[in-house]
C-alpha positions as CSV (number, residue, x, y, z in Angstrom):
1,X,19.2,-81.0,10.3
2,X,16.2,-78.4,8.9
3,X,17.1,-77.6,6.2
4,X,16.9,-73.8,4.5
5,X,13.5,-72.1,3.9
6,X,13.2,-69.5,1.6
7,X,10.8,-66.9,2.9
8,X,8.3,-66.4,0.5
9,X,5.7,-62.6,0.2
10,X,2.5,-63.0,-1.3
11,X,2.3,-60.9,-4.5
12,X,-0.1,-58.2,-2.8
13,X,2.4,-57.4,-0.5
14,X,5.0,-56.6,-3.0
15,X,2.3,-54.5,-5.3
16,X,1.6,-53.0,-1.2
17,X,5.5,-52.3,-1.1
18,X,6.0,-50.9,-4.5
19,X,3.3,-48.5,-3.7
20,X,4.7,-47.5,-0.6
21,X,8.4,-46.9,-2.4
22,X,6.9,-45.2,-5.7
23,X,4.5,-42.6,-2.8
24,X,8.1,-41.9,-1.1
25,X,9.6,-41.0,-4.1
26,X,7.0,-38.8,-5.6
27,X,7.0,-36.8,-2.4
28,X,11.4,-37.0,-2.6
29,X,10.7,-35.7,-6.3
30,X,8.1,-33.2,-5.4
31,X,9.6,-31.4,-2.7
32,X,13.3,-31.3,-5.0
33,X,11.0,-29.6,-7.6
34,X,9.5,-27.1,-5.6
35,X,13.1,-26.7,-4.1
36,X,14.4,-26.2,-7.6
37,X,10.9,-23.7,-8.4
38,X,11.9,-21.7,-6.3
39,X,15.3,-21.3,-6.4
40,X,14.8,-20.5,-10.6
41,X,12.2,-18.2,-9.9
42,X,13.0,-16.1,-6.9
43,X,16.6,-16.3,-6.4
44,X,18.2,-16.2,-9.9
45,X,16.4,-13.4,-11.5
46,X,17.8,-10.4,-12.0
47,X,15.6,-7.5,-11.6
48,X,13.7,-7.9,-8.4
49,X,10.2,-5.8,-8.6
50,X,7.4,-6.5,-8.3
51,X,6.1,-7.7,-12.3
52,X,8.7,-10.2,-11.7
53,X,7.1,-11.5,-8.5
54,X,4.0,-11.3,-9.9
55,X,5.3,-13.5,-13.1
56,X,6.8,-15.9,-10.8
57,X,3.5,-16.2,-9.1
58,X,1.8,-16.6,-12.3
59,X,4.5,-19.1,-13.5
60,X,3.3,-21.5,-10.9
61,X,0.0,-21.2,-11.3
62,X,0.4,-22.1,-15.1
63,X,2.3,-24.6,-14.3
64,X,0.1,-27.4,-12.9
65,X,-3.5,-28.2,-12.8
66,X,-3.8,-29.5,-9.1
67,X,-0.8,-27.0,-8.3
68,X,1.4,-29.7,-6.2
69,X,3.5,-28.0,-3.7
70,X,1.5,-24.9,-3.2
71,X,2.6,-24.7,0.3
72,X,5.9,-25.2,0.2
73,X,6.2,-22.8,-2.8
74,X,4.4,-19.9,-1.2
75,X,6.9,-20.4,2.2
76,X,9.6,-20.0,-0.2
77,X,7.6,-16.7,-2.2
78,X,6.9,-15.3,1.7
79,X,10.5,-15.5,2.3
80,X,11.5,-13.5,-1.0
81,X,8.7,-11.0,-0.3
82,X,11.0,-8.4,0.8
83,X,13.9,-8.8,-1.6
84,X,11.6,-8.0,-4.2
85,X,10.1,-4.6,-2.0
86,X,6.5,-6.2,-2.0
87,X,5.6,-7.1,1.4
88,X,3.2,-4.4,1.7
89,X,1.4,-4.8,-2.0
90,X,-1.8,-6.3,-1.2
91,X,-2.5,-7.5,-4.4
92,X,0.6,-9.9,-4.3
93,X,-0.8,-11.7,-1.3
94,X,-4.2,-11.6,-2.6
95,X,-1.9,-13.5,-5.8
96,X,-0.4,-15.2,-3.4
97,X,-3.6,-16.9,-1.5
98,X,-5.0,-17.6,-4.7
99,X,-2.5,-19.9,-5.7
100,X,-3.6,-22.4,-3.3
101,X,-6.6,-24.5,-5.4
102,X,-10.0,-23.8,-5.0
103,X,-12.5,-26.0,-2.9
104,X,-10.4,-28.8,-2.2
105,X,-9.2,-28.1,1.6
106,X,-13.1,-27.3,2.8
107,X,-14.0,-29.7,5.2
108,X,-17.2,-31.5,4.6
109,X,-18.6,-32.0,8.2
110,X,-18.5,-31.1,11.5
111,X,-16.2,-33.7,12.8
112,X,-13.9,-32.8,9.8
113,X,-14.0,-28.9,10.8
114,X,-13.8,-29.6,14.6
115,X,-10.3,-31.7,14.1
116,X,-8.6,-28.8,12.1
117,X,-9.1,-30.7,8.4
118,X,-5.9,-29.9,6.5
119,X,-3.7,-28.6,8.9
120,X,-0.3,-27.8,6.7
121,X,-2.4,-25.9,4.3
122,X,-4.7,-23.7,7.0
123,X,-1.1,-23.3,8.9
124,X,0.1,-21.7,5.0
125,X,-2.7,-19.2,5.0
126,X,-2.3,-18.2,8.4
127,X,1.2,-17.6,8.1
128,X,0.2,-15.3,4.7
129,X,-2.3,-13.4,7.0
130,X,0.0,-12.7,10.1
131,X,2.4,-11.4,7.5
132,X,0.2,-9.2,6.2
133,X,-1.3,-8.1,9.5
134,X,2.6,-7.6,10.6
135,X,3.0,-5.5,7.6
136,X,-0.1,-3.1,8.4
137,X,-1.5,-4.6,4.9
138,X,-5.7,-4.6,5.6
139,X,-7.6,-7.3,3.9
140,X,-10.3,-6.8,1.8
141,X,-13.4,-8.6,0.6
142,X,-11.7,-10.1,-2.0
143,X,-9.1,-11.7,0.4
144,X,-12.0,-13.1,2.1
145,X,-14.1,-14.6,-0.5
146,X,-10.8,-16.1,-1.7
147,X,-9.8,-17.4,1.9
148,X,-13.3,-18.6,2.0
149,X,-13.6,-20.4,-1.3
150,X,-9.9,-21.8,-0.5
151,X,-10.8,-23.7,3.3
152,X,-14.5,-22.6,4.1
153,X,-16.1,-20.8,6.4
154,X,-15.2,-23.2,9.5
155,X,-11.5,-22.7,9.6
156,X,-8.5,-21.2,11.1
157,X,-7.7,-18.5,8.2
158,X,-11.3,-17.2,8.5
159,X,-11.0,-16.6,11.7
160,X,-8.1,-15.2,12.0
161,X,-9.5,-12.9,8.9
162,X,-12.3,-12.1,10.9
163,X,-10.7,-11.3,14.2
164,X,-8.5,-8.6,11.7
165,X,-11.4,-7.0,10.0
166,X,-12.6,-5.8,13.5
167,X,-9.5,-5.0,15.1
168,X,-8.8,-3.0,12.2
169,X,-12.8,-1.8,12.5
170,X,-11.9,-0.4,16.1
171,X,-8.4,1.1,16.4
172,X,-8.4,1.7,13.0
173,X,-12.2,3.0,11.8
174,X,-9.9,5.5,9.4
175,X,-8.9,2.7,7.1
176,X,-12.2,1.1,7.6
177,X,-13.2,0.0,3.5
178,X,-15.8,-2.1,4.0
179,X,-13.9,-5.2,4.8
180,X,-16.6,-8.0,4.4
């Protein structure tokens, strides 16, 4: 008769485990706290103008240092864009780029920039730019330094950014500001 074996882990496959359980619920916790951002600052306030997208905007920023679930907050701002009758402010999506931080998601070589480095976060921007492109809102320089200093030169925003400065440099030479 053989007997009963207990099945023993070694100890760095529990600490491996532990790891893997605390990661999952930071990201369960994280995404329920943008969830509940959101909710308190774009669907339960009263007066819906612009200052108080702006605060709201502002609100995150101040919030946290490495500004954890930029992305998933500014979906959930782009969504509430036209409740609040800003869709076509350029200086709330200029506000809204800039939450994203600064000089984190440029890639650092080639092979980095060639596989589309930090997909979620270039998808974000792009999504911001064909909003504004849908809304007639041109960019300005200031969209594109912030675009650049946000994912680099290499990247799918800037050249979606740069594909709208001339389109809007030929059909459009009217509006033409100086772009970049």
């Amino acid at each position: 008769m053989i007997g009963k074996r207990s099945l023993r882990t070694c100890p760095c496959l529990m600490e491996k485990m532990d790891q893997e359980e605390f990661q999952k619920n930071t990201l369960i916790k994280q995404t329920r706290d943008t969830k509940l951002a959101s909710k308190e600052l774009f669907e339960d306030v009263k007066a819906k103008n612009k200052k108080t997208f702006k605060g709201a905007l502002e609100i995150f920023k101040n919030r946290d240092i490495r500004r954890r679930g930029a992305v998933e907050f500014i979906e959930a701002a782009r969504k509430h864009m036209k409740e609040f009758g800003v869709e076509k402010d350029l200086d709330v999506y200029k506000s809204l780029i800039d939450i994203m931080p600064k000089d984190v998601y440029i890639p650092e070589n080639r092979i980095q920039s060639g596989f589309y480095h930090y997909p979620k976060q270039q998808e974000c921007l792009l999504d911001v730019l064909v909003q504004m492109s849908e809304h007639k809102v041109t960019p300005d320089r200031e969209t594109g330094d912030l675009i650049l200093s946000i994912t680099g030169l290499d990247s799918a925003p800037m050249r979606y950014l740069f594909f709208l400065i001339q389109f809007y440099f030929i059909f459009h030479k009217n509006r033409w500001t100086g772009l970049l």
